[in-house]
C-alpha positions, 0 to 999 in steps of 0.5 A, spaced: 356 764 278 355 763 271 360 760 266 361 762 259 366 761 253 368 768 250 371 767 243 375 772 241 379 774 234 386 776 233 387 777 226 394 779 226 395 774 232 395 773 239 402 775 242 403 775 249 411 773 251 412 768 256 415 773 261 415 779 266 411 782 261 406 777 259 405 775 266 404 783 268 399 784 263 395 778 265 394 781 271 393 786 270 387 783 266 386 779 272 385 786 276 380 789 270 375 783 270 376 784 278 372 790 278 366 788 275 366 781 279 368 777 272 373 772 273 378 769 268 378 761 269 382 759 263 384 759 255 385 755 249 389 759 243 387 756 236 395 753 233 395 760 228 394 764 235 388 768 231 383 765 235 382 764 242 376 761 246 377 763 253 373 760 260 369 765 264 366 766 270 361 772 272 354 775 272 351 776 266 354 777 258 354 784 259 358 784 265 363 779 261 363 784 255 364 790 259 371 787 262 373 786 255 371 792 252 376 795 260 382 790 257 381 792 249 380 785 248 374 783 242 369 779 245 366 775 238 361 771 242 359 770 249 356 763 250 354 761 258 355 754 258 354 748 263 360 742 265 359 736 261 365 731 262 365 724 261 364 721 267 357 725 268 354 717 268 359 715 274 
């Protein structure tokens, strides 16, 4: 399955309470995503909390794009990507 990073701006910012409710709302993303075979692997949240970068795993952008369009997220940009790590020689 392809990988892709999915930048998003929040320009009032990205608050998402470490709760029951902040746990709820990203299942419910979880669940979303589910429909059009998109998974949710992870995010990295700029320190002003205005830009997120988010690790996704699905089956094309329009498929990427669409399941943030069922969750009201913005989606800037959707970059398919390959793993490079440090230890590729080793």
């Amino acid at each position: 399955m392809p990988r892709y990073i999915v930048e998003r701006t929040f320009s009032s910012g990205l608050h998402l309470p470490c709760t029951q409710d902040g746990a709820s709302t990203c299942a419910n993303v979880v669940e979303r995503n589910a429909e059009g075979g998109v998974t949710w692997v992870q995010s990295f949240v700029s320190a002003d909390k205005q830009k997120t970068f988010c690790v996704y795993d699905g089956p094309d952008p329009a498929a990427i794009r669409a399941a943030a369009e069922r969750n009201g997220l913005p989606a800037d940009a959707i970059t398919e990507v390959r793993v490079l790590d440090p230890y590729f020689y080793h």
